[in-house]
C-alpha positions as CSV (number, residue, x, y, z in Angstrom):
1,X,18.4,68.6,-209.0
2,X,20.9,65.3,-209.3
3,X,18.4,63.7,-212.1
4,X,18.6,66.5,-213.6
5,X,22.0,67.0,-213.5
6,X,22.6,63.3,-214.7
7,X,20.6,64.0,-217.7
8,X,22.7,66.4,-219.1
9,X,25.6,64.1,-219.9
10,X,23.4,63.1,-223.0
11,X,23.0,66.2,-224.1
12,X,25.3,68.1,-227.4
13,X,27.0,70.9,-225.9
14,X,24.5,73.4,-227.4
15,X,21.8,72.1,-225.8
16,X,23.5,71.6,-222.5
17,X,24.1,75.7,-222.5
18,X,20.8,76.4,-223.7
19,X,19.3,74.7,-220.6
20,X,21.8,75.6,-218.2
21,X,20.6,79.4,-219.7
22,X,16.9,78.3,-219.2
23,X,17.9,77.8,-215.3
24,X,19.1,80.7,-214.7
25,X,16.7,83.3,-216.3
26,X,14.2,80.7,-214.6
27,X,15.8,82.1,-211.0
28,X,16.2,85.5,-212.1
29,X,12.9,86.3,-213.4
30,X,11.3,84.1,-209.9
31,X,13.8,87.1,-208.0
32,X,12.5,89.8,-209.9
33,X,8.5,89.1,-209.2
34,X,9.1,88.3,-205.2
35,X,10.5,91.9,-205.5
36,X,7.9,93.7,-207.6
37,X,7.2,97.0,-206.0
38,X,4.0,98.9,-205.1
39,X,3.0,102.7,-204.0
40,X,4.2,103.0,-200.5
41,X,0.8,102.9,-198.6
42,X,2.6,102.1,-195.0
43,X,-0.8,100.1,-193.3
44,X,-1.9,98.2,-196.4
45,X,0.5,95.5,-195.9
46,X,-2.0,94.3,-192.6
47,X,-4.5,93.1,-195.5
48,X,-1.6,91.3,-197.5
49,X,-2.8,87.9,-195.9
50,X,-5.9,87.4,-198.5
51,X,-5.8,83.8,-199.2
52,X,-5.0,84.0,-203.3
53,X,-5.6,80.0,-203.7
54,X,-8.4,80.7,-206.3
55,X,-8.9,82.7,-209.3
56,X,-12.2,84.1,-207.4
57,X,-10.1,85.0,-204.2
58,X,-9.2,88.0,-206.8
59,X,-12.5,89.2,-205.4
60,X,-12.8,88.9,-202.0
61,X,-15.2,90.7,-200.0
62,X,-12.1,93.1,-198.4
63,X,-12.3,95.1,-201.7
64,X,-15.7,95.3,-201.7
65,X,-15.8,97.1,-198.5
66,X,-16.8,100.6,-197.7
67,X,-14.1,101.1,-195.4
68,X,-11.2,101.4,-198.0
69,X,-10.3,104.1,-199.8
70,X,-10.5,103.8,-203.8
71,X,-6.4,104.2,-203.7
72,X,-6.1,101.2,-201.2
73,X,-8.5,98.9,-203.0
74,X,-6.9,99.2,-206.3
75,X,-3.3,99.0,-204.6
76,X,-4.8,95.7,-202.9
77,X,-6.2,94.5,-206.2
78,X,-2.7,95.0,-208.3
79,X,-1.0,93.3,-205.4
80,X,-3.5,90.4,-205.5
81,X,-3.2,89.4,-208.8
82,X,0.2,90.1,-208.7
83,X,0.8,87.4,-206.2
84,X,-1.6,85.4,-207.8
85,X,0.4,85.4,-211.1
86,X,3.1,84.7,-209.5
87,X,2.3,81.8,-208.0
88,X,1.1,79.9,-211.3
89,X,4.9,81.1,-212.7
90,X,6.1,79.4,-209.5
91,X,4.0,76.7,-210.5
92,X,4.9,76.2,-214.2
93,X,8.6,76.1,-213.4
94,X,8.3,73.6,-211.4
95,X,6.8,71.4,-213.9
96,X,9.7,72.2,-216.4
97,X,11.6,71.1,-213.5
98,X,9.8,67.9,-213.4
99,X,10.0,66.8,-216.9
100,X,13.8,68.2,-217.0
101,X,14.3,65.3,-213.9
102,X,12.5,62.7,-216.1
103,X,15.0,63.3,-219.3
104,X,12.8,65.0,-221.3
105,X,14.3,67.4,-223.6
106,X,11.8,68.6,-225.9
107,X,10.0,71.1,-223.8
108,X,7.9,73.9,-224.7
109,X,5.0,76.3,-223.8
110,X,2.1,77.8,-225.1
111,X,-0.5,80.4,-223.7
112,X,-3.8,81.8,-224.1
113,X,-5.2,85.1,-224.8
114,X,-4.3,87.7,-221.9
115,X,-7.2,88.3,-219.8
116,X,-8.8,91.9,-220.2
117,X,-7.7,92.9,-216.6
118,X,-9.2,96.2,-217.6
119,X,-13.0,95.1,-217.2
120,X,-11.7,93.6,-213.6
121,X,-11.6,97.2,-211.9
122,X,-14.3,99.9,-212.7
123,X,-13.8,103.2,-211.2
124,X,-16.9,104.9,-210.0
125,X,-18.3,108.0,-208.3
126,X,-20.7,107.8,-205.6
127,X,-22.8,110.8,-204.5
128,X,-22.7,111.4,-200.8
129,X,-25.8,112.0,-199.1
130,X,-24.9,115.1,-196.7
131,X,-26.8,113.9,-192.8
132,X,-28.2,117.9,-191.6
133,X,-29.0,116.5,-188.7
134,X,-26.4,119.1,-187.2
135,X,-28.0,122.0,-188.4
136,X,-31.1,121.3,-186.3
137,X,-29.6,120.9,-182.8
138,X,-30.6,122.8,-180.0
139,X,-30.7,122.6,-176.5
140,X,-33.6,122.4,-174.1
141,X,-32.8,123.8,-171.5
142,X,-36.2,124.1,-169.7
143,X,-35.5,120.0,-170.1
144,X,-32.2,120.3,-168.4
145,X,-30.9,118.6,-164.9
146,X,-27.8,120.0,-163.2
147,X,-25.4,118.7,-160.3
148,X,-22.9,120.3,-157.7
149,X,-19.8,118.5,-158.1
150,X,-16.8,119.0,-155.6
151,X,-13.9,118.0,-158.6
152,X,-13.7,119.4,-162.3
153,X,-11.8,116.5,-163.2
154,X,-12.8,115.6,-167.0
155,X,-13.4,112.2,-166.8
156,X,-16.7,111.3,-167.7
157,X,-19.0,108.2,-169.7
158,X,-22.0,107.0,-170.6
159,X,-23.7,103.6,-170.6
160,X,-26.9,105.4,-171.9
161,X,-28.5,103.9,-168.4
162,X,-26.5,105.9,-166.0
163,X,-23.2,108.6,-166.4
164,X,-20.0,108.0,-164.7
165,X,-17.4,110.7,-163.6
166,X,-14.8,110.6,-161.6
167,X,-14.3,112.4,-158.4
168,X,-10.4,112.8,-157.4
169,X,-10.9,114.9,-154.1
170,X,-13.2,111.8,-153.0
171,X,-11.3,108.9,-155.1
172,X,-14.6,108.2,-156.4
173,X,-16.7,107.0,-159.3
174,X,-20.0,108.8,-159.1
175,X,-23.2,107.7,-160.8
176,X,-25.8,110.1,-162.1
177,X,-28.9,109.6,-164.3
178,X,-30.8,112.7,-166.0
179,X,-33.1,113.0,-163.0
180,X,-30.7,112.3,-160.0
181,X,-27.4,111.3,-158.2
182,X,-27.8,107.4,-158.2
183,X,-24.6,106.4,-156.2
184,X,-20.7,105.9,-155.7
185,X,-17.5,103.3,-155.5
186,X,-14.9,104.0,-153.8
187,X,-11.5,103.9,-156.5
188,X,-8.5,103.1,-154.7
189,X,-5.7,104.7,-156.2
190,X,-2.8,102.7,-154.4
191,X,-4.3,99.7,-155.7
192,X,-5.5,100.7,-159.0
193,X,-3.7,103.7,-159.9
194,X,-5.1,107.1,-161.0
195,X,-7.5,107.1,-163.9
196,X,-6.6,109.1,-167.1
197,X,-9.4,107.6,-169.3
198,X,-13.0,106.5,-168.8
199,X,-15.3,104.9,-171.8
200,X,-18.1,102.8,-172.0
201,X,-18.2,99.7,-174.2
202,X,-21.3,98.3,-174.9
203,X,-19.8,95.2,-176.2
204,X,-18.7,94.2,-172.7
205,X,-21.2,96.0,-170.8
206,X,-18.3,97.5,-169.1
207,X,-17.1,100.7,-168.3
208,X,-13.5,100.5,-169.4
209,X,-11.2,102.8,-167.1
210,X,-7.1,103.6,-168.1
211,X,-4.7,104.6,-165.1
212,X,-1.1,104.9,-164.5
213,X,-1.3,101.2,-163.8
214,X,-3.0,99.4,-166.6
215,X,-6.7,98.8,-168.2
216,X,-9.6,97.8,-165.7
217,X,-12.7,96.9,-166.5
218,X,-15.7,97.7,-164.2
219,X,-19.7,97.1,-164.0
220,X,-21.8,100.0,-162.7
221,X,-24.8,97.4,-162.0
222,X,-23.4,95.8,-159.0
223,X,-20.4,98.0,-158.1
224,X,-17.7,95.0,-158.3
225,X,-14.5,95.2,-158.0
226,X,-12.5,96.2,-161.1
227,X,-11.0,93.5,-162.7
228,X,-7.4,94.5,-164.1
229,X,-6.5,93.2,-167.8
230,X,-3.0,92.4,-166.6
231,X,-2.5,91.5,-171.0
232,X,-1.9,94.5,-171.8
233,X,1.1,96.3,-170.7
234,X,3.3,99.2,-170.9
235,X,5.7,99.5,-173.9
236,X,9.3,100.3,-172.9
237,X,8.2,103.2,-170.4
238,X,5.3,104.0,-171.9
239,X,1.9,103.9,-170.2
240,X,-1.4,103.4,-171.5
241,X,-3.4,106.7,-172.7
242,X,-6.7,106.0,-174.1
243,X,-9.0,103.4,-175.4
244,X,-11.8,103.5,-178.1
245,X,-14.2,100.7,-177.9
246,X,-17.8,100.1,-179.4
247,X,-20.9,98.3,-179.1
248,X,-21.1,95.8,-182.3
249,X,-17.5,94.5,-182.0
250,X,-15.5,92.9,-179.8
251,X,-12.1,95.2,-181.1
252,X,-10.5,97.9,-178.9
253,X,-8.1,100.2,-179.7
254,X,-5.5,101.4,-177.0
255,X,-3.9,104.4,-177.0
256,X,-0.6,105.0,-175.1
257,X,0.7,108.2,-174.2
258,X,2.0,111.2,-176.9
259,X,0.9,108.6,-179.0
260,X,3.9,106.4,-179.4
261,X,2.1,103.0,-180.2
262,X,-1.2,102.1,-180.7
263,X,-2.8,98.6,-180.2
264,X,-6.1,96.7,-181.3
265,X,-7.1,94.1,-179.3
266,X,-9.9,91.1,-178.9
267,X,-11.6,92.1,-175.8
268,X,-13.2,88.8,-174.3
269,X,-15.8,89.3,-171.7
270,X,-15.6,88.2,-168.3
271,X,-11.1,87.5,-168.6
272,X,-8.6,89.8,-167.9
273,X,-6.1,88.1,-170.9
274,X,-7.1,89.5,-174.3
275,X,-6.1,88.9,-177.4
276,X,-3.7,91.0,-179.6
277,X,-4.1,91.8,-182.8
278,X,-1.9,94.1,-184.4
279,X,0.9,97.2,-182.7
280,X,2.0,100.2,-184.7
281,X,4.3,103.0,-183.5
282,X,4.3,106.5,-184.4
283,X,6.7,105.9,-187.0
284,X,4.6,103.8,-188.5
285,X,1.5,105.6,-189.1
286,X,3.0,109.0,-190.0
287,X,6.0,109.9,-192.1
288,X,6.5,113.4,-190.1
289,X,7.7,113.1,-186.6
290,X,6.2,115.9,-185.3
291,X,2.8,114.2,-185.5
292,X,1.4,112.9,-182.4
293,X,-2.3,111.1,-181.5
294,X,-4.1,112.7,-178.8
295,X,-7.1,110.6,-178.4
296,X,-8.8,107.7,-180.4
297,X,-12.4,106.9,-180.2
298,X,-14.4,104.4,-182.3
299,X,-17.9,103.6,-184.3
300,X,-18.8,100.0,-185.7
301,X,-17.7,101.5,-189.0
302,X,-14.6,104.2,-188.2
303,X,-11.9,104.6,-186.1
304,X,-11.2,108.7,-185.2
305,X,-8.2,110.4,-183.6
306,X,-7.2,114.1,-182.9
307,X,-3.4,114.9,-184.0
308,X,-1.3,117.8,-183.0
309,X,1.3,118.9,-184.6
310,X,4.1,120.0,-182.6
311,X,5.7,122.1,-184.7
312,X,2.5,124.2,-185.6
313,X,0.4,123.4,-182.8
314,X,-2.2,123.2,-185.6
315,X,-4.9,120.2,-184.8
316,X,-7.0,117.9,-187.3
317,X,-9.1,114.9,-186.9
318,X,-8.6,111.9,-189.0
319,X,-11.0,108.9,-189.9
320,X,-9.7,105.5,-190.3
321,X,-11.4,102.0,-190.9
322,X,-10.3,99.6,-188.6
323,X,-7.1,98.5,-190.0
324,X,-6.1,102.3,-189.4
325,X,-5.8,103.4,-192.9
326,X,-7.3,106.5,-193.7
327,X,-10.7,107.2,-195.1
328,X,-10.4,110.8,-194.5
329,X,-7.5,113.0,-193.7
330,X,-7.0,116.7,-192.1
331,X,-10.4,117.9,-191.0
332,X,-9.0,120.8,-189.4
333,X,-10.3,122.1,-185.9
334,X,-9.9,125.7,-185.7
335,X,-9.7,127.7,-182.1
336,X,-7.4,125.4,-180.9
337,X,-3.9,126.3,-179.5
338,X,-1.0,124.2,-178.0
339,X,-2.3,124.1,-174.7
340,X,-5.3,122.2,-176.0
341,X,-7.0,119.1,-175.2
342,X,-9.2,118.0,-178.1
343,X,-11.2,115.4,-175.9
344,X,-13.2,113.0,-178.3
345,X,-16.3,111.2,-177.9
346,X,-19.1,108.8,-179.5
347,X,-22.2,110.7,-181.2
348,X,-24.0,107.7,-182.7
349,X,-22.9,105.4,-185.3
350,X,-21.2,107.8,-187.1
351,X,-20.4,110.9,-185.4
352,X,-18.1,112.6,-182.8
353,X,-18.0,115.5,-180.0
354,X,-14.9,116.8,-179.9
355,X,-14.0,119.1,-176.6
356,X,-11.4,121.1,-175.7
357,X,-11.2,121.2,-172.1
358,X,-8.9,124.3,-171.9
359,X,-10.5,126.8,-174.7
360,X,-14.1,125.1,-173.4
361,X,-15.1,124.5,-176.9
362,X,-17.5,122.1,-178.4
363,X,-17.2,120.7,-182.2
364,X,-19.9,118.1,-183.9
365,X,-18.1,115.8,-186.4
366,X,-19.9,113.8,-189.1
367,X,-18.2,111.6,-191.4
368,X,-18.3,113.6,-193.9
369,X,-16.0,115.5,-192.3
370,X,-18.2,118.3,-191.6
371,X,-17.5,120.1,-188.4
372,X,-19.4,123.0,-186.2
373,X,-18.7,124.7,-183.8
374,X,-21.2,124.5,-180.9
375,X,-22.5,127.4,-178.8
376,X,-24.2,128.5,-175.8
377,X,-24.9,130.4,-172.9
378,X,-24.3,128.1,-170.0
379,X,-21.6,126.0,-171.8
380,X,-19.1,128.7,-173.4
381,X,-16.3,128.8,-171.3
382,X,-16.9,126.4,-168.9
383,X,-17.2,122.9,-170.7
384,X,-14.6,120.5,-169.6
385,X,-15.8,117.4,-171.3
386,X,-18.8,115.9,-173.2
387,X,-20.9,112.5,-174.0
388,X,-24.1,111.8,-175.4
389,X,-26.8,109.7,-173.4
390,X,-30.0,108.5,-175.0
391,X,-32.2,107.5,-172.4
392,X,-36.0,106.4,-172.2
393,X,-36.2,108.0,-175.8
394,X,-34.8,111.2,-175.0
395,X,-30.8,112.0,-176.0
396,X,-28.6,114.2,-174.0
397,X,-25.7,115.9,-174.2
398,X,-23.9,115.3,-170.7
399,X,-21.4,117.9,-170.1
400,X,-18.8,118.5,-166.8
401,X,-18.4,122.5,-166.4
402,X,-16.5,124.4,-164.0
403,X,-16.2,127.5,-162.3
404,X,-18.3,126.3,-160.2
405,X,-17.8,122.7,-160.9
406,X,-21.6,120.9,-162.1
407,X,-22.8,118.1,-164.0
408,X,-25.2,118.9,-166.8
409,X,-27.6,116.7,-168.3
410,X,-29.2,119.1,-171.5
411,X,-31.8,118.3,-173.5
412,X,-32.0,118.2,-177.2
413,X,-34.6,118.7,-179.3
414,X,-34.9,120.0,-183.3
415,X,-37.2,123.0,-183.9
416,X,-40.2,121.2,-183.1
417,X,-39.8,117.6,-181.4
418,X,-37.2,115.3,-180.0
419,X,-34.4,114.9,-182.4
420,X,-34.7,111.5,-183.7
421,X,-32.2,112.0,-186.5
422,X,-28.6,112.5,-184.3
423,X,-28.2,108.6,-183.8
């Protein structure tokens, strides 16, 4: 600013304070939009990258996506243009500033009509088409398959080729199919640590398996030796939980325990160093402390986890799109008490089975947020854990009972054929 400076000796005295004025509303009104204000939405700010360096970056494909809610696209969309105006102010002053450096002194400004920002955002109302699939469900159980097992730990996944569960009397993964026991590895717990999680993502082609010492990753085609994904680590004390993984992306969630942080990752196949993405804590995802995340699973489209509240011992599930802001909030799950468990797992592209391994319940969750209770016979009171398996054209729902400890492998149909609509 030392041209510009200069430049001012010529000037009367009126002018001088007229542009010295000019200046400084210049750097208060610049202060004023940097600090312009928006509802306080706490995980929108992970989208506030969006690349505003053309007019039709105002509608990028983010805000066209199904994922968001109608709240978060239009808080998106003000903040947008917001930036967007604010960087053609930015860009105006400083070609006052230029001129002012080259001693012009005449300087003015004109401007067009105000664009009809209105027509730019249209509210509408979709109708959603409720899936009934649920209401058909039974179980064959003349179809059925049943195992002896010698643990009732819960652990249990799917690959839709084979189940895995996890034996801790024998330190062993066991495989099972729907018409037999298929074999075993032997899981070495001073080496590896004791599991607490086991999934199955189809994206690696892995069976992903959390203990007290990390993430491991582990192929049930040749039984080779876990590999350990030494990248991600335990955050000051806390160990790794859960992880939610799916088949279309390469995106993971992890889990760590009472819920204190959650972390999305790039898995890469055949590494053990992935990728981070983003971290949140507790604090960041809920205002009230007494919140905590139980479990997380995921679909291509949605991201679910239980909550507890500690204070009620009242549980709900939420669904999320993958940036972990919330499509739909509080779907209660009745029956449940403080000693619950609220175990969830994949049901297609868009559903849940959620299982309480200590009432022995079992809930169906669409995501629509409707939920039903599940009951039977051989199940009540016994279910520990649940998955469902479509093999060879025919789905299952794989369950882990006790008293007496058995693998189940049941059926389902509809009223009159193999249910074709679940998935």
């Amino acid at each position: 600013m030392a041209d510009s400076t200069s430049s001012l000796r010529n000037f009367t005295p009126d002018q001088t304070n007229r542009l010295n004025g000019l200046k400084t509303r210049r750097r208060s009104i610049s202060i004023s939009l940097h600090e312009t204000t928006t509802p306080a939405i706490k995980s929108i700010s992970s989208l506030e990258h969006i690349d505003i360096s053309d007019n039709n970056s105002l509608l990028i494909s983010p805000l066209n996506s199904d994922l968001l809610s109608a709240y978060d696209k239009l808080t998106i969309w003000k903040r947008t243009i917001e930036k967007h105006l604010n960087r053609i102010y930015l860009h105006k002053l400083k070609e006052i500033d230029d001129l002012l450096s080259d001693g012009q002194t005449q300087i003015d400004i004109t401007f067009g009509n105000i664009p009809a920002f209105e027509q730019l955002a249209v509210v509408t109302s979709q109708q959603e088409i409720l899936d009934h699939t649920y209401d058909k469900i039974e179980f064959n159980h003349q179809l059925s398959q049943l195992f002896d097992l010698t643990s009732n730990n819960i652990l249990l996944g799917t690959s839709n080729h084979n189940v895995v569960i996890y034996d801790d009397i024998k330190s062993k993964l066991m495989l099972y199919n729907e018409k037999s026991y298929l074999n075993s590895f032997y899981w070495d717990t001073n080496e590896y640590g004791d599991p607490c999680d086991l999934t199955y993502s189809n994206y690696l082609d892995l069976y992903c398996i959390i203990t007290n010492r990390g993430l491991f990753t582990w192929s049930s085609e040749n039984l080779s030796l876990p590999l350990h994904i030494d990248s991600i680590k335990p955050i000051v004390g806390n160990r790794l939980w859960t992880i939610a993984s799916t088949d279309s992306r390469a995106d993971v969630f992890i889990l760590f325990k009472l819920g204190s942080y959650i972390e999305r990752w790039n898995s890469i196949v055949g590494t053990k160093s992935w990728q981070p993405i983003q971290r949140w804590s507790n604090h960041d995802l809920f205002e009230r402390n007494d919140q905590r995340i139980r479990s997380i699973r995921m679909t291509a489209n949605y991201v679910a986890w239980t909550v507890e509240s500690t204070k009620t011992s009242e549980w709900r599930v939420d669904l999320l799109d993958y940036h972990l802001r919330i499509i739909r909030q509080g779907i209660q799950i009745s029956h449940l008490d403080k000693n619950s468990s609220c175990l969830l797992s994949n049901c297609g592209p868009d559903h849940f089975l959620i299982t309480d391994s200590n009432c022995h319940l079992l809930f169906l969750l669409d995501s629509y947020g409707r939920m039903k209770l599940k009951t039977d016979s051989i199940i009540h009171k016994r279910i520990k854990n649940s998955v469902l398996m479509n093999n060879n054209n025919q789905q299952w729902l794989v369950v882990r009972l006790e008293r007496p400890d058995q693998l189940y492998f049941i059926a389902l149909t509809d009223q009159t054929e193999v249910l074709d609509g679940l998935i």
